[in-house]
TORKOLSE-487922 format. One line per 4 residues: number of its first residue (from 0); their letters; for each residue x, y, z of N, C-alpha, C. Coordinates in steps of 0.05 Angstrom, whole numbers, always signed. Layout:
TORKOLSE-487922
NUM> a> X/Y/Z/X/Y/Z/X/Y/Z  ...
END
This chain:
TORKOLSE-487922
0> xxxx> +54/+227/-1661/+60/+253/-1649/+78/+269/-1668  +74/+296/-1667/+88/+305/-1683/+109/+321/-1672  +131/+337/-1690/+161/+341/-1677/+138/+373/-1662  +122/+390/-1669/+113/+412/-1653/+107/+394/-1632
4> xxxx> +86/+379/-1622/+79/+365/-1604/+92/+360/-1578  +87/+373/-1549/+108/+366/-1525/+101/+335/-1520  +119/+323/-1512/+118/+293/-1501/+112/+302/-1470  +91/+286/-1457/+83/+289/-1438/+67/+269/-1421
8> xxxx> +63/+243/-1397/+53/+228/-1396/+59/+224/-1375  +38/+205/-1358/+51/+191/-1323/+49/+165/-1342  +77/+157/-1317/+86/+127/-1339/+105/+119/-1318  +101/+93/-1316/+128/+75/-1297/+150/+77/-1316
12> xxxx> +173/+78/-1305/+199/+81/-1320/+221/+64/-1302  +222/+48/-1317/+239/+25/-1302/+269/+27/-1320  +289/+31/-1300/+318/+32/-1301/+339/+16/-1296  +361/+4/-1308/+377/-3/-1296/+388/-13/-1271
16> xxxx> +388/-37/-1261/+397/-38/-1232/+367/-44/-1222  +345/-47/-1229/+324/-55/-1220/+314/-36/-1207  +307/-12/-1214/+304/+16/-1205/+281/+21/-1214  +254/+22/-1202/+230/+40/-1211/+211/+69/-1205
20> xxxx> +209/+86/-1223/+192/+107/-1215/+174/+119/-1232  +157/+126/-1213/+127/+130/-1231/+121/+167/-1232  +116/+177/-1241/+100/+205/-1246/+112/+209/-1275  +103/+236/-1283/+95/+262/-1304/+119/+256/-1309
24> xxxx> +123/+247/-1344/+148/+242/-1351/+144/+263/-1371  +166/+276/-1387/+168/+299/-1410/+194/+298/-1410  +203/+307/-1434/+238/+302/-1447/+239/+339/-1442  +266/+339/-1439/+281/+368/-1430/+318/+361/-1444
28> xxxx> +323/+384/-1456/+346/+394/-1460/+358/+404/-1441  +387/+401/-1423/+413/+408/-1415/+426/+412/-1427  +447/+426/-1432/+471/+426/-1433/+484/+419/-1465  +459/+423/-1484/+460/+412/-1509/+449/+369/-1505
32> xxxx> +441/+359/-1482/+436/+341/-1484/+406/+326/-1470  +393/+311/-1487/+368/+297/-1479/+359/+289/-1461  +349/+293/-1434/+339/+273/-1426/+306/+265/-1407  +298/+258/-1398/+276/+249/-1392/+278/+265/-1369
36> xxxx> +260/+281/-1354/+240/+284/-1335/+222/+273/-1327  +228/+263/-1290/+203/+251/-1276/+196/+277/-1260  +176/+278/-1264/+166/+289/-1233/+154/+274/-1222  +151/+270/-1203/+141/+255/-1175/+128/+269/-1160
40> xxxx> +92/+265/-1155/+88/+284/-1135/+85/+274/-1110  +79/+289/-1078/+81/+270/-1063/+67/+253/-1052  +84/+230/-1041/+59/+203/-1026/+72/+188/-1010  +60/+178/-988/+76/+160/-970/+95/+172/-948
44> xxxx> +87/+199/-950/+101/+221/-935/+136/+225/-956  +127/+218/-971/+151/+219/-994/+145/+250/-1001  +168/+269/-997/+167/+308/-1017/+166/+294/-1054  +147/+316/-1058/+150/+309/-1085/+182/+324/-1096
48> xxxx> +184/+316/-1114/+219/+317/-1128/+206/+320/-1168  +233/+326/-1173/+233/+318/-1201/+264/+296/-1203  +271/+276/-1224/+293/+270/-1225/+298/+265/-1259  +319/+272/-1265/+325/+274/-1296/+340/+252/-1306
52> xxxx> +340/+231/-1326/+352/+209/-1331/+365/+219/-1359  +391/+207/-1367/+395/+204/-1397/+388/+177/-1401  +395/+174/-1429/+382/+152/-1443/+389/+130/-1437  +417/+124/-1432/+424/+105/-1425/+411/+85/-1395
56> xxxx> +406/+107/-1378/+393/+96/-1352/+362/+88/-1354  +358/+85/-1378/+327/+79/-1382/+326/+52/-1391  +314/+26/-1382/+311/+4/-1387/+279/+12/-1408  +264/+21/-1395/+232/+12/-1416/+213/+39/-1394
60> xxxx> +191/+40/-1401/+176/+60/-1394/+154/+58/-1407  +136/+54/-1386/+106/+46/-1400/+82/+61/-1377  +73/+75/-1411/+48/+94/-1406/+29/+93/-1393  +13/+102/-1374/-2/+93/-1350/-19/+116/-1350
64> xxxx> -49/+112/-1338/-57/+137/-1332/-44/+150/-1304  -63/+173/-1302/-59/+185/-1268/-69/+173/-1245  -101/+145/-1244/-104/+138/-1226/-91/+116/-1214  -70/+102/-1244/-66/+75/-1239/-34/+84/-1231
68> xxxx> -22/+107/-1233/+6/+123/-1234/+2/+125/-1200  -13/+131/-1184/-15/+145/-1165/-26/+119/-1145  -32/+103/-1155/-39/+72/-1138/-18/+61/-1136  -2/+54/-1156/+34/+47/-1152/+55/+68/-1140
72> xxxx> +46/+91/-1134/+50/+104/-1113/+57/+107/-1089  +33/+85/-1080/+30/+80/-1061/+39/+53/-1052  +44/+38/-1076/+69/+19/-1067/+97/+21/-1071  +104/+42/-1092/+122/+42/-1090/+135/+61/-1079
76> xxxx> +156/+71/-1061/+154/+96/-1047/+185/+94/-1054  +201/+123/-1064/+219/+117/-1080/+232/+152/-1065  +248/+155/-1043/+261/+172/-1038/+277/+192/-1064  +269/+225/-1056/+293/+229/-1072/+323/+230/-1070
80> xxxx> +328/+233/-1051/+363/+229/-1043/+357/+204/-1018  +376/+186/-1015/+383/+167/-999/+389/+180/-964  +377/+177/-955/+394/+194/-922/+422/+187/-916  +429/+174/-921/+460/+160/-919/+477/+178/-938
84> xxxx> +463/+195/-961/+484/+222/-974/+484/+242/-967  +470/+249/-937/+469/+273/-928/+483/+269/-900  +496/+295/-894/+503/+306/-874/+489/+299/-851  +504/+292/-831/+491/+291/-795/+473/+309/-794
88> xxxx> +446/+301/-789/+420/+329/-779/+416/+344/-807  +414/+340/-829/+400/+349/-856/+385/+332/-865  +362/+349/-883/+347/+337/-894/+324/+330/-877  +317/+343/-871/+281/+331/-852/+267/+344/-878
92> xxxx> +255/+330/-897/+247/+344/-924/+214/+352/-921  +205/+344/-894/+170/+353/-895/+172/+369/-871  +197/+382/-853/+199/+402/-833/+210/+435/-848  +214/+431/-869/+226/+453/-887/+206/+476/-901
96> xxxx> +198/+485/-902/+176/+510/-918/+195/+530/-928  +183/+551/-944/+183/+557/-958/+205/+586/-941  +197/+595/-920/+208/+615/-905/+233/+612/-891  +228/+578/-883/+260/+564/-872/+278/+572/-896
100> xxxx> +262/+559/-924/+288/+564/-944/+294/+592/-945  +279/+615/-934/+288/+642/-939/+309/+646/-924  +303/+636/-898/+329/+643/-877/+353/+624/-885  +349/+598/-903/+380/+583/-908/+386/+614/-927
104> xxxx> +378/+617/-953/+394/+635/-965/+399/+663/-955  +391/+670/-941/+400/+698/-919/+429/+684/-912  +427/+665/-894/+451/+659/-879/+473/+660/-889  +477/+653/-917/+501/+647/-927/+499/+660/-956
108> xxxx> +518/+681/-961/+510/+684/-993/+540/+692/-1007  +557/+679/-986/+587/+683/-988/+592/+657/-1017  +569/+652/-1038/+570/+633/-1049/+594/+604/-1046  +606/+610/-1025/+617/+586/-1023/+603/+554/-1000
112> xxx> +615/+532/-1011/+609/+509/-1004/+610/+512/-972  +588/+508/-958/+594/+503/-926/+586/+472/-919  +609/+470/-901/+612/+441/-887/+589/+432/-861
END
């Protein structure tokens, strides 16, 4: 591959702590720093997500197509936030659309943190 070339692939990516997830991996710059992009699309009544790793949280990662990415999918069902880090009554992540999110940002645009 060459340095023009985007890195781009579905691939299991196994992490630290015995942590695995599968979809559309591609490398992204932050903040002046590296790191991996998953996207995840959805399955298992799982919302699709993206989640961004640095290097260090990467044990190994191996290239897979899309039918065999999307079969482990289906066994592996891999939340994006834990419900135990959210707030009493947040987060119903497949009752939310696109218009709900219009009325969260109406509600509040006092840019500060609400409890």
């Amino acid at each position: 591959m060459s340095a023009e070339e985007k890195f781009e692939t579905w691939a299991l990516v196994e992490l630290f702590g015995h942590q695995q997830i599968v979809g559309v991996v591609t490398e992204q710059a932050i903040g002046g720093c590296s790191f991996i992009r998953v996207d995840v699309p959805a399955a298992n009544g799982a919302p699709a997500y993206t989640k961004f790793y640095g290097n260090g949280a990467v044990y190994s990662m191996t290239p897979v197509g899309e039918a065999e990415a999307r079969a482990m999918m289906e066994r592996l069902v891999v939340w994006p936030i834990s419900p135990y880090l959210l707030p009493a009554g947040a987060g119903k992540w497949t009752d939310m659309d696109d218009e709900d999110m219009d009325n969260e940002d109406e509600a509040d645009n006092s840019g500060e943190y609400q409890h």
